[in-house]
C-alpha positions as CSV (number, residue, x, y, z in Angstrom):
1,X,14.0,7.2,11.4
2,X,15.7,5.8,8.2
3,X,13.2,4.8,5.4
4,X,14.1,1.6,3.3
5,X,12.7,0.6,0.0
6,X,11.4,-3.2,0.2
7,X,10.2,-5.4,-3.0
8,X,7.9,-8.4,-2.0
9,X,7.1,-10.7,-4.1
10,X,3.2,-12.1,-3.4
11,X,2.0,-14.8,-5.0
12,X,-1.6,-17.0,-5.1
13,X,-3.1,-19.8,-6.4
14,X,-6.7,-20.1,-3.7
15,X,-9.2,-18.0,-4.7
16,X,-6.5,-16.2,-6.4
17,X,-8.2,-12.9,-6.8
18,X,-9.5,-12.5,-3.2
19,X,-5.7,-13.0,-1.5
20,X,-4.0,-10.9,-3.8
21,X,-6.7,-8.3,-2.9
22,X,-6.2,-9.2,0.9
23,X,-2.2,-9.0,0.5
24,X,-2.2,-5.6,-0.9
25,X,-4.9,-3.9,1.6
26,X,-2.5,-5.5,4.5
27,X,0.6,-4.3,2.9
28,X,-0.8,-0.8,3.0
29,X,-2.4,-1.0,6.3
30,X,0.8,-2.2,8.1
31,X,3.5,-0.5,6.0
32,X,1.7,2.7,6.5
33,X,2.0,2.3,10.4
34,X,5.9,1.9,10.1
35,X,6.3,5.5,8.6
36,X,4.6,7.6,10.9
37,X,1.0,7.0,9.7
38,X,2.4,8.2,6.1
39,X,1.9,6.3,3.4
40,X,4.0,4.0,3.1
41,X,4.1,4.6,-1.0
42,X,2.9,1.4,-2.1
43,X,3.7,0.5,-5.9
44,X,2.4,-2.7,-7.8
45,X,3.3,-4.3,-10.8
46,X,1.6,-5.7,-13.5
47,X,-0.6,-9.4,-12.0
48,X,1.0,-12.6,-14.3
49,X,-0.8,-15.9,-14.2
50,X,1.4,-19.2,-13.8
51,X,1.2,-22.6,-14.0
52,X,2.1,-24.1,-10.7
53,X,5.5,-25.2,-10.6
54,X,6.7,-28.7,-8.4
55,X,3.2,-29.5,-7.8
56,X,0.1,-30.2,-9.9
57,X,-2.4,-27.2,-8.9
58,X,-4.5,-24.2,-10.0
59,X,-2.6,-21.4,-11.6
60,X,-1.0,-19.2,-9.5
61,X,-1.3,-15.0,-9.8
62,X,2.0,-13.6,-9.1
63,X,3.2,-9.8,-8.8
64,X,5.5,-7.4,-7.0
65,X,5.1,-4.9,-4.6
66,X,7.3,-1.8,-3.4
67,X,7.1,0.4,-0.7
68,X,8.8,1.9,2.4
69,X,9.5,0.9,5.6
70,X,11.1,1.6,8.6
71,X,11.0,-1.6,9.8
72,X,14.6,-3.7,9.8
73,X,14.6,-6.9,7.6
74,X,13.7,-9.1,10.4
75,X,10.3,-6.9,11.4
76,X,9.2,-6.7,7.8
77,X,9.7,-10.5,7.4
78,X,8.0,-11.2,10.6
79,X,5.4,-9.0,9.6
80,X,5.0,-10.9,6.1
81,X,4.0,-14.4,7.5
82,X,1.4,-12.6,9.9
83,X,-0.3,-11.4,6.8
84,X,0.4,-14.6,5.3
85,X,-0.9,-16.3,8.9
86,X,-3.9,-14.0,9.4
87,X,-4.8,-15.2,5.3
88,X,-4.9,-19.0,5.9
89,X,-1.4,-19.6,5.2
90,X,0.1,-22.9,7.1
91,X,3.4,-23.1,7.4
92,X,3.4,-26.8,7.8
93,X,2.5,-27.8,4.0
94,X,5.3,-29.2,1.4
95,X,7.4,-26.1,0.1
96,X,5.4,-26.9,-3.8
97,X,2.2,-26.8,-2.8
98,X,-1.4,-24.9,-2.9
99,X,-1.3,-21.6,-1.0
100,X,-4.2,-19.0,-0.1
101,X,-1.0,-16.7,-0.1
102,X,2.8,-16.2,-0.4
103,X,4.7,-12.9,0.4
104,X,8.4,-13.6,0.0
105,X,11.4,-10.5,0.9
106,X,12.8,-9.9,-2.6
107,X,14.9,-6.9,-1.7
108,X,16.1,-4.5,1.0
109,X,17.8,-1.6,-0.3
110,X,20.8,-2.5,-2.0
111,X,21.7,-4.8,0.9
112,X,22.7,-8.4,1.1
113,X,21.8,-10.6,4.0
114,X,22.1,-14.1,4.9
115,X,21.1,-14.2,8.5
116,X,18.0,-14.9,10.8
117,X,16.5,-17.4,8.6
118,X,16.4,-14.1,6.0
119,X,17.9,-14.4,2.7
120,X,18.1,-11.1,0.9
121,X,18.2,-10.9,-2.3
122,X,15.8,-13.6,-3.0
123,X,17.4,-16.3,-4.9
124,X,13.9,-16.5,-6.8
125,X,15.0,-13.1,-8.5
126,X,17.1,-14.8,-11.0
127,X,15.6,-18.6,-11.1
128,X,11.6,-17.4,-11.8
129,X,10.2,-15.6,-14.6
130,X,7.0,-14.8,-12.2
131,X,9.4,-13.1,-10.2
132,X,11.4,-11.1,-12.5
133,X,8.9,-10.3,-14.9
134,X,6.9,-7.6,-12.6
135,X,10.2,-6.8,-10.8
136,X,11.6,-5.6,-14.4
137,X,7.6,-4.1,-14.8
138,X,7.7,-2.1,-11.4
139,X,11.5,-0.9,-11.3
140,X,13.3,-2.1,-14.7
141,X,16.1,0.4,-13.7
142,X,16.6,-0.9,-10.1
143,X,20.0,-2.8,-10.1
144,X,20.5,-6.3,-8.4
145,X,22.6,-5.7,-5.4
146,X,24.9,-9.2,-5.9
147,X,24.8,-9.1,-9.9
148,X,25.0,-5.3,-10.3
149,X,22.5,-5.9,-13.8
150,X,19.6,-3.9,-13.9
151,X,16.5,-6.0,-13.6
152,X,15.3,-5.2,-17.4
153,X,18.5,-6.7,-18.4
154,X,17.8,-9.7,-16.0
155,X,15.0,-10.2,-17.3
156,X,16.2,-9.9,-20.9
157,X,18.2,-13.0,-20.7
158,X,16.3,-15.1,-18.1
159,X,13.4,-14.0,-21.2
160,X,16.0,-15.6,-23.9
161,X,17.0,-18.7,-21.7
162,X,13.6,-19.9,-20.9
163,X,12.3,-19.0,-24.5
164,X,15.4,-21.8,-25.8
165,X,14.3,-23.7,-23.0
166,X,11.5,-26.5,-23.3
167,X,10.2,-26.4,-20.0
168,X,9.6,-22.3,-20.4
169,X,8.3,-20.7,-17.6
170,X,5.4,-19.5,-19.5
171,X,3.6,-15.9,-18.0
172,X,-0.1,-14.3,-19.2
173,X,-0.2,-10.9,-18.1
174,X,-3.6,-10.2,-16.7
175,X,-6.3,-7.4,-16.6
176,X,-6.7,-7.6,-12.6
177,X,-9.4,-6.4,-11.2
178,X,-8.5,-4.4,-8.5
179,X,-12.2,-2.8,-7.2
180,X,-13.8,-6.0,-6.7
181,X,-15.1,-6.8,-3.3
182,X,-13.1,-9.4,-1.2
């Protein structure tokens, strides 16, 4: 079976510390499963805090993950909103709104699709410094697959346009503490 290397973007701002925790033990759990009971490589990127953006609300911790699959897109996004699900997410709240957790498909490979309710890449990539930021952290060298820029020189220039910008989308790099109980 063909291995593909997925970014996820996962994102919190309930009890922030405990659902980022929870995301990454179920990314391992079920990504591991989808390569033979091999692990699945599972690689994190620095954890930002954010202000909440649409909506007045706690801030949010953001990061990225990487990791392979063997999954197709549509499996690894259904798999997403069960960990979402199993984690107290609704799916029936406003699109800007509080959230125990958020685990959007950033990138499949190097492929584009637009198909099955799946949008890949994630239009967030190039709009959201909470994306991009750990993105360029985690793989700075990866290139974007519609753009062809790397993601360190993404992030360069969203950097520069929301620096000139008023309404910055202003990022604290954090000191997460991974060990803690959940």
């Amino acid at each position: 079976m063909t291995q593909h290397l997925v970014y996820v973007g996962i994102g919190s701002n309930i009890e922030q510390e405990k659902y980022i925790r929870l995301a990454v033990k179920y990314l391992q759990e079920y990504f591991s499963k989808s390569v033979a009971d091999k692990d699945c490589d599972l690689k994190l990127s620095p954890v930002y805090k954010t202000q909440a953006i649409g909506f007045e609300g706690d801030d949010f911790f953001n990061l990225v993950a990487s990791f392979n699959t063997t999954m197709s897109p549509i499996e690894v996004e259904k798999t997403l909103k069960e960990i979402e699900h199993q984690n107290g997410r609704r799916r029936n709240q406003e699109k800007f709104s509080a959230r125990t957790l958020d685990i959007d498909l950033l990138l499949y490979d190097d492929e584009i699709i637009h198909q099955d309710g799946i949008s890949v890449p994630r239009d967030e990539i190039e709009k959201y410094a909470f994306v991009l930021s750990p993105l360029a952290d985690l793989s700075p060298d990866l290139i974007h697959p519609q753009t062809k820029k790397s993601m360190a020189d993404m992030w360069q220039i969203l950097a520069q346009k929301t620096r000139n910008d008023s309404g910055g989308q202003a990022l604290e790099k954090i000191d997460f503490c991974w060990d803690a109980k959940t």
